[in-house]
Backbone as CSV, one residue per row, in Angstrom:
resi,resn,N_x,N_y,N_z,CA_x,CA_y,CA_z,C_x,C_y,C_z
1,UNK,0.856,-1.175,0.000,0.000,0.000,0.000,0.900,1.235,0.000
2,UNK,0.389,2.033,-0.787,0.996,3.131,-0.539,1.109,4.397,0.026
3,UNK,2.439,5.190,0.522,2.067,5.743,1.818,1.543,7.093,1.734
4,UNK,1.200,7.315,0.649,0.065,8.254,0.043,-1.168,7.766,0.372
5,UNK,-1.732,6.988,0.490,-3.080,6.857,0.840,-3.798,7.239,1.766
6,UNK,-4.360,7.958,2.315,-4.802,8.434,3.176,-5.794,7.773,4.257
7,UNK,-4.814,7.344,5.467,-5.696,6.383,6.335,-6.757,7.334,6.580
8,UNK,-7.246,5.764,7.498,-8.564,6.133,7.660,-9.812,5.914,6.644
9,UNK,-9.538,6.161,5.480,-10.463,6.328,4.337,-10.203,4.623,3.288
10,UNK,-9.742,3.904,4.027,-9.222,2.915,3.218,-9.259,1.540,4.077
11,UNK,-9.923,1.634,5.491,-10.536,0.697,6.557,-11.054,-0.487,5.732
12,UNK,-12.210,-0.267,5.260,-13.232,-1.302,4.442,-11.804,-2.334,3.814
13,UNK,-10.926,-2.063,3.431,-10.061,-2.674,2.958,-8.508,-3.521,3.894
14,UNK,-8.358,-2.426,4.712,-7.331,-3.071,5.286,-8.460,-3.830,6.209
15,UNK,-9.428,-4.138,6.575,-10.276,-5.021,7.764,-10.582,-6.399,6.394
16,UNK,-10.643,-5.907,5.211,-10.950,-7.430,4.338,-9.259,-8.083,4.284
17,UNK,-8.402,-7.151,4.333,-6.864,-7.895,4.354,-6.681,-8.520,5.305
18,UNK,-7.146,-7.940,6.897,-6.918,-8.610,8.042,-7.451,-9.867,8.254
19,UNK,-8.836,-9.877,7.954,-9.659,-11.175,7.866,-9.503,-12.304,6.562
20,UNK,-8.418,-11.751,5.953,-8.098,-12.729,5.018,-6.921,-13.233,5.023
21,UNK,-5.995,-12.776,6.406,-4.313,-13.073,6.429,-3.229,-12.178,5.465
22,UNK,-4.135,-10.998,4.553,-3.313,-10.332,4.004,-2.248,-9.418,4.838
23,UNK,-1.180,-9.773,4.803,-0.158,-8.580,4.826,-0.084,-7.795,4.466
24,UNK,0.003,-6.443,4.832,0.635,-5.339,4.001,2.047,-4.623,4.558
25,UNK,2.162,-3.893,3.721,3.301,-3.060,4.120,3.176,-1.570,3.460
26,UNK,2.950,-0.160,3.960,2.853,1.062,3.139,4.601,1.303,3.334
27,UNK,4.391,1.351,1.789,5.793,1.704,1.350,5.352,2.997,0.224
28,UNK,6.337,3.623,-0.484,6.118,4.294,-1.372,6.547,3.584,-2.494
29,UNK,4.987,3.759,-3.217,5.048,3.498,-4.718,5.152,4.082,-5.578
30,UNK,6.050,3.972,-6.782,6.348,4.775,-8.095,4.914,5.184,-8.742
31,UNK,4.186,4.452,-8.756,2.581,5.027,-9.460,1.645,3.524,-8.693
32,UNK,0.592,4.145,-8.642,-0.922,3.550,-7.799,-0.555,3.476,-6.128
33,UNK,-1.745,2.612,-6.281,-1.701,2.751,-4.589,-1.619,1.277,-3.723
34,UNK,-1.451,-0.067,-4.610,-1.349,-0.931,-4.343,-0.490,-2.428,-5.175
35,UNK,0.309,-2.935,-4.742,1.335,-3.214,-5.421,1.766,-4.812,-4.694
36,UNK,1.592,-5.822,-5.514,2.283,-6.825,-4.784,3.906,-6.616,-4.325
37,UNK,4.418,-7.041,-3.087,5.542,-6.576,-2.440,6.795,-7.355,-3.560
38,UNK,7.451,-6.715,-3.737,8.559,-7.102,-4.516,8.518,-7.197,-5.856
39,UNK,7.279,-7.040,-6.557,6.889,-6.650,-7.973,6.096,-5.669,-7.939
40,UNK,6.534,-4.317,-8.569,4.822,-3.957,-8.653,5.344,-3.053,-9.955
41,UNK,5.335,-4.790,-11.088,4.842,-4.930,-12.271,3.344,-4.585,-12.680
42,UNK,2.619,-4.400,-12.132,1.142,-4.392,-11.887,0.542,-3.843,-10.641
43,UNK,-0.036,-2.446,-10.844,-0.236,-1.578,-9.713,-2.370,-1.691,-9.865
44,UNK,-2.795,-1.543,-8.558,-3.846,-0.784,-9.025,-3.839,1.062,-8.268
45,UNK,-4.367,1.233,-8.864,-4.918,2.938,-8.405,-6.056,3.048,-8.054
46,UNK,-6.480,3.623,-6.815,-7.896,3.457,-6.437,-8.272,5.049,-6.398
47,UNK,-9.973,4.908,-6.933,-10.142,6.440,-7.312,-11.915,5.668,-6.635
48,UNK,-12.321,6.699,-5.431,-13.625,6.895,-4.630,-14.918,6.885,-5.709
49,UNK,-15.085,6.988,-7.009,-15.979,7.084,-7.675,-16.123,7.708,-8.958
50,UNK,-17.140,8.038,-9.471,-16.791,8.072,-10.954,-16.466,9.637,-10.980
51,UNK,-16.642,10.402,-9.963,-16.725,11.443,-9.943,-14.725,12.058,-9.830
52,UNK,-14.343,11.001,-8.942,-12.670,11.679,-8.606,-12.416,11.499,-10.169
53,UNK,-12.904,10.335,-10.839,-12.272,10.072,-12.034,-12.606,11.010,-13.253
54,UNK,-13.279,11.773,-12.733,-14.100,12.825,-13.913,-12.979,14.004,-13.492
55,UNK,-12.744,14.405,-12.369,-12.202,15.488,-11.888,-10.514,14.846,-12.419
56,UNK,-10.007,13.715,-12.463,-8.728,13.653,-12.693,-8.570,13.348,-14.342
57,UNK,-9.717,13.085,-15.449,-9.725,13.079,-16.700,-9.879,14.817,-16.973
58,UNK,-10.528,16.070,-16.505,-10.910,16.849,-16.817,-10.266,17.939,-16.017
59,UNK,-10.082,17.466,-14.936,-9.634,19.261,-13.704,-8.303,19.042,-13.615
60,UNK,-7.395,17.520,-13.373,-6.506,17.715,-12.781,-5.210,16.480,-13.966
61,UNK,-5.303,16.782,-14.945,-5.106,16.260,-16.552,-3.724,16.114,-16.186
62,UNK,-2.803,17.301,-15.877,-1.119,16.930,-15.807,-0.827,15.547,-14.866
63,UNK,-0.722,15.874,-13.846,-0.955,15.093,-12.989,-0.892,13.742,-13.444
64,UNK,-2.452,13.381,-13.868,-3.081,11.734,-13.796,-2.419,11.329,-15.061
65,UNK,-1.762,12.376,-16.196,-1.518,12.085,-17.669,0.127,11.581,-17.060
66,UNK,0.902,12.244,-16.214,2.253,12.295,-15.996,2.596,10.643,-14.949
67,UNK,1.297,10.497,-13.772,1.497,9.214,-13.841,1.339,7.722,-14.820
68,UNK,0.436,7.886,-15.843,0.326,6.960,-17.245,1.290,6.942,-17.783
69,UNK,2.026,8.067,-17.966,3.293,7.894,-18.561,4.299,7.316,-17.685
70,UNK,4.435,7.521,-16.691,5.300,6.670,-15.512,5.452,5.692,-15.582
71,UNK,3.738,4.938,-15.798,3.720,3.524,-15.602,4.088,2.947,-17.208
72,UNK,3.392,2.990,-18.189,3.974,3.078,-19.406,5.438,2.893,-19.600
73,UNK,6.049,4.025,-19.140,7.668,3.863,-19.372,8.870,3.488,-18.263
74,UNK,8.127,2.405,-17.145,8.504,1.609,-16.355,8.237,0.324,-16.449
75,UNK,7.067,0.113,-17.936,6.862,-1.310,-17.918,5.784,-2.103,-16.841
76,UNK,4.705,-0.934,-16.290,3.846,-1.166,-14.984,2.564,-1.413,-15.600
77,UNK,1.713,-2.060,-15.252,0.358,-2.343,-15.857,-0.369,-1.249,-14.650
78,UNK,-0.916,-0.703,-14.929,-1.650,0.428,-14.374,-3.504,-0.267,-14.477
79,UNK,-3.842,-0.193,-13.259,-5.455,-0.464,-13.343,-6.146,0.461,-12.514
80,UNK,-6.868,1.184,-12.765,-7.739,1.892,-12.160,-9.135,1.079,-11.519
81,UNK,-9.203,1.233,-10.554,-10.230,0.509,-9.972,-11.211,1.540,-9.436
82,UNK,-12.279,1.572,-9.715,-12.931,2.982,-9.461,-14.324,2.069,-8.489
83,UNK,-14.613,2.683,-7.114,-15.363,2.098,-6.188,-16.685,2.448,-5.854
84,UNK,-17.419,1.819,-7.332,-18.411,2.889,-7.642,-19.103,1.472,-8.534
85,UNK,-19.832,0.952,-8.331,-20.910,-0.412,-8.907,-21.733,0.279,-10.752
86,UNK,-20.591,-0.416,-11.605,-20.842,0.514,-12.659,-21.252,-0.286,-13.874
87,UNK,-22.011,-0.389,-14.712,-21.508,-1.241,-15.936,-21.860,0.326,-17.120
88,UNK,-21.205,-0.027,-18.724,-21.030,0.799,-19.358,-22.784,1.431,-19.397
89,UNK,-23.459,0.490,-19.695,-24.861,2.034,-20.130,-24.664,2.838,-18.782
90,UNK,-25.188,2.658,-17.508,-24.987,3.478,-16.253,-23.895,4.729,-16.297
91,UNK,-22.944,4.253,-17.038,-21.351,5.080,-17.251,-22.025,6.281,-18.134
92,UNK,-22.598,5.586,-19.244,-23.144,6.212,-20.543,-24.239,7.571,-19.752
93,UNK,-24.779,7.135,-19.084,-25.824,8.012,-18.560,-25.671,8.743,-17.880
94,UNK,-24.651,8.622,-16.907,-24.004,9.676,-16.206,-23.858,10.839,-16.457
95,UNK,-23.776,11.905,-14.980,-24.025,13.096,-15.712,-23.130,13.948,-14.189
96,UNK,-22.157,14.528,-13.769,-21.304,15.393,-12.738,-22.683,16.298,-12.316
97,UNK,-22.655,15.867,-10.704,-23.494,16.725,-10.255,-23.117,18.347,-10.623
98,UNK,-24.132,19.150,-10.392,-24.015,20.590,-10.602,-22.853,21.372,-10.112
99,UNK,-22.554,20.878,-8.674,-21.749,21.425,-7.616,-20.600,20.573,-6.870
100,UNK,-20.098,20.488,-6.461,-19.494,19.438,-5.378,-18.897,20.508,-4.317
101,UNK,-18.982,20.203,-3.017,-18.425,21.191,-1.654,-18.596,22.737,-2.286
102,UNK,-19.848,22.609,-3.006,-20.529,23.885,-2.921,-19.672,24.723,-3.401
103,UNK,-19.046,24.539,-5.023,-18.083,24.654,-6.291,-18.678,23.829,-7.357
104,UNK,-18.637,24.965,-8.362,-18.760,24.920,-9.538,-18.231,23.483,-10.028
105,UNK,-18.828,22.419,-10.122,-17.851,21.690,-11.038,-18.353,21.574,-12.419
106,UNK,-17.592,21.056,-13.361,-17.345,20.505,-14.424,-18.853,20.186,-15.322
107,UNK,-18.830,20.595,-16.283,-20.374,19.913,-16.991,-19.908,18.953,-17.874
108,UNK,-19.361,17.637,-17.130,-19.299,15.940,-17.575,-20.437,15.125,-17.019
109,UNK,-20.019,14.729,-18.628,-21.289,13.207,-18.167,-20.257,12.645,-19.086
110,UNK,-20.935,10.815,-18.622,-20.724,9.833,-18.820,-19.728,9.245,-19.827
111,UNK,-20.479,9.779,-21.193,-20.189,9.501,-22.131,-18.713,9.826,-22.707
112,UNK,-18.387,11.642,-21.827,-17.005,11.582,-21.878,-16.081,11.244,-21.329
113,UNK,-16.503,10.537,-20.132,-15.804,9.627,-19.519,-15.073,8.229,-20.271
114,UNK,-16.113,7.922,-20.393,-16.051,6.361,-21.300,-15.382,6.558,-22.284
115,UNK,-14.985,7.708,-23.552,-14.438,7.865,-24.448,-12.840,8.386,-23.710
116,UNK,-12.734,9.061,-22.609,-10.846,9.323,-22.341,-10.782,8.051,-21.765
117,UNK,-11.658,6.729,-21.101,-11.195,5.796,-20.658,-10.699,4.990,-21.797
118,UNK,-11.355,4.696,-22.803,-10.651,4.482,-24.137,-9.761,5.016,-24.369
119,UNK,-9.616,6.193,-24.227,-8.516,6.862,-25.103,-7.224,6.414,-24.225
120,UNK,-7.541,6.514,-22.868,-6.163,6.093,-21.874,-5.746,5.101,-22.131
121,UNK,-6.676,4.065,-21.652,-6.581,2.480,-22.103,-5.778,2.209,-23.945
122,UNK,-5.912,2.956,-24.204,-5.348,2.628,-25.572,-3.482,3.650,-25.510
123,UNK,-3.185,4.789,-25.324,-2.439,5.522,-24.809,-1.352,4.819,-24.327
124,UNK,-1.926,4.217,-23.161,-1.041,4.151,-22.049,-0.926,3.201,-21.545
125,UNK,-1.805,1.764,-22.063,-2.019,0.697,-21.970,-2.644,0.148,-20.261
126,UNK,-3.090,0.987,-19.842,-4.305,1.115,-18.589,-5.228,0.270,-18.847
127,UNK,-6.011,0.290,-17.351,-7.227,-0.698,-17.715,-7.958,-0.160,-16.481
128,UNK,-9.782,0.108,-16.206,-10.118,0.726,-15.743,-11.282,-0.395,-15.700
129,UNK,-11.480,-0.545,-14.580,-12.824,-1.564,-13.508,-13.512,-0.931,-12.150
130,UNK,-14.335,-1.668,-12.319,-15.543,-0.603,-11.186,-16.208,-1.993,-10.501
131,UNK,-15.972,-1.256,-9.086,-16.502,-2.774,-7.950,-17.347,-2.235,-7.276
132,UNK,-17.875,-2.509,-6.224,-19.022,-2.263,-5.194,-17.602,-2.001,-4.236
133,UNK,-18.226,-0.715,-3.431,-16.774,0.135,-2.361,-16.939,-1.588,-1.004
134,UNK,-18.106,-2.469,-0.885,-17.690,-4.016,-0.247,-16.926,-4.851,-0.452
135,UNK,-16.382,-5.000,-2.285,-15.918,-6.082,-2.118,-14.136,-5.394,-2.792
136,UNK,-14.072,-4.114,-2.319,-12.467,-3.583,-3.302,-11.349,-4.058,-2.649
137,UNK,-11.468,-4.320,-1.369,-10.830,-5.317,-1.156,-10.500,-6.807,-1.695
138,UNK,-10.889,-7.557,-2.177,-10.823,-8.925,-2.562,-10.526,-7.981,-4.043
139,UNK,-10.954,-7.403,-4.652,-10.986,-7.310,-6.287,-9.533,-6.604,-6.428
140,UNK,-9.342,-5.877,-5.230,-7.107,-5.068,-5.495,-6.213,-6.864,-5.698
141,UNK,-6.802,-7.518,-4.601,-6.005,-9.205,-4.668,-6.060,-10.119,-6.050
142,UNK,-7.348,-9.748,-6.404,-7.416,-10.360,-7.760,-7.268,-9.710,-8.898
143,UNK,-7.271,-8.685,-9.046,-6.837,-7.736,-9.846,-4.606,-7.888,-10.154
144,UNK,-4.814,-7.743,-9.580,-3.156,-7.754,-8.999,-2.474,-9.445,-9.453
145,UNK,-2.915,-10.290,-8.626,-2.417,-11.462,-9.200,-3.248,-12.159,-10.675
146,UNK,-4.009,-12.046,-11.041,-4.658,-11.896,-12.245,-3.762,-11.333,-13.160
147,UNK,-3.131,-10.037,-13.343,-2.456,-9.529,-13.836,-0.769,-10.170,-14.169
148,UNK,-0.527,-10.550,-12.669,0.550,-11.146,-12.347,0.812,-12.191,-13.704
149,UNK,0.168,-13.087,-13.133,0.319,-14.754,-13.432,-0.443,-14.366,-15.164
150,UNK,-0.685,-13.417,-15.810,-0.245,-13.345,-17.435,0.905,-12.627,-17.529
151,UNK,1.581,-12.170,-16.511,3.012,-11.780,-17.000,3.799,-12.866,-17.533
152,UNK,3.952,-14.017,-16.001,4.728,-14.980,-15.982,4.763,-15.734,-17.616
């Protein structure tokens, strides 16, 4: 885990590691936020909902573009795991509330979401999945060695 993550906000997960014998260790990672220990050939990045992911395709572009390239030109499989129960029409329909903390945000919906997730995924060779915020625990483990074991 990485030591960017901001405890506290990431419980639901370290309590499914505990009850499953997972180890961790927060170390600092070159890009994402979760990394099997001694490879992290294969990272995931965890983003709270479709909404951080709207704000980091649209508000905060250097940034999220400068880690893709990181992982890209380290040879890292980059997965975005977004903790938000999604399939594509739902994505499609989506629409950025009016405001967020009572600020102007962004007039995104869905649809341009789904098209920079393509565009990344193709870019930068990313890959972007959406779980229920219950089970993101078990899905960082399988995500991760899933990834793994088609390296090998």
């Amino acid at each position: 885990m990485d030591t960017r993550e901001k405890q506290g906000k990431k419980d639901h997960i370290l309590k499914y590691f505990a009850s499953h014998g997972i180890q961790f260790e927060r170390i600092k990672l070159n890009v994402g936020d979760y990394a099997v220990k001694g490879n992290d050939s294969v990272v995931v990045d965890l983003k709270r909902n479709i909404l951080e992911l709207a704000g980091n395709f649209f508000c905060d572009k250097v940034r999220f573009e400068k880690e893709c390239i990181r992982a890209k030109n380290n040879g890292i499989t980059l997965i975005f795991l977004i903790e938000e129960k999604c399939d594509k029409e739902k994505l499609l329909k989506w629409h950025a509330p009016a405001d967020v903390n009572d600020k102007r945000f962004l007039n995104v919906h869905g649809w341009q979401i789904y098209n920079e997730m393509k565009r990344y995924a193709k870019l930068f060779d990313c890959k972007f999945r959406f779980c229920h915020k219950n089970g993101t625990g078990r899905q960082i483990i399988e995500l991760l060695l899933k990834e793994l074991k088609g390296k090998v």
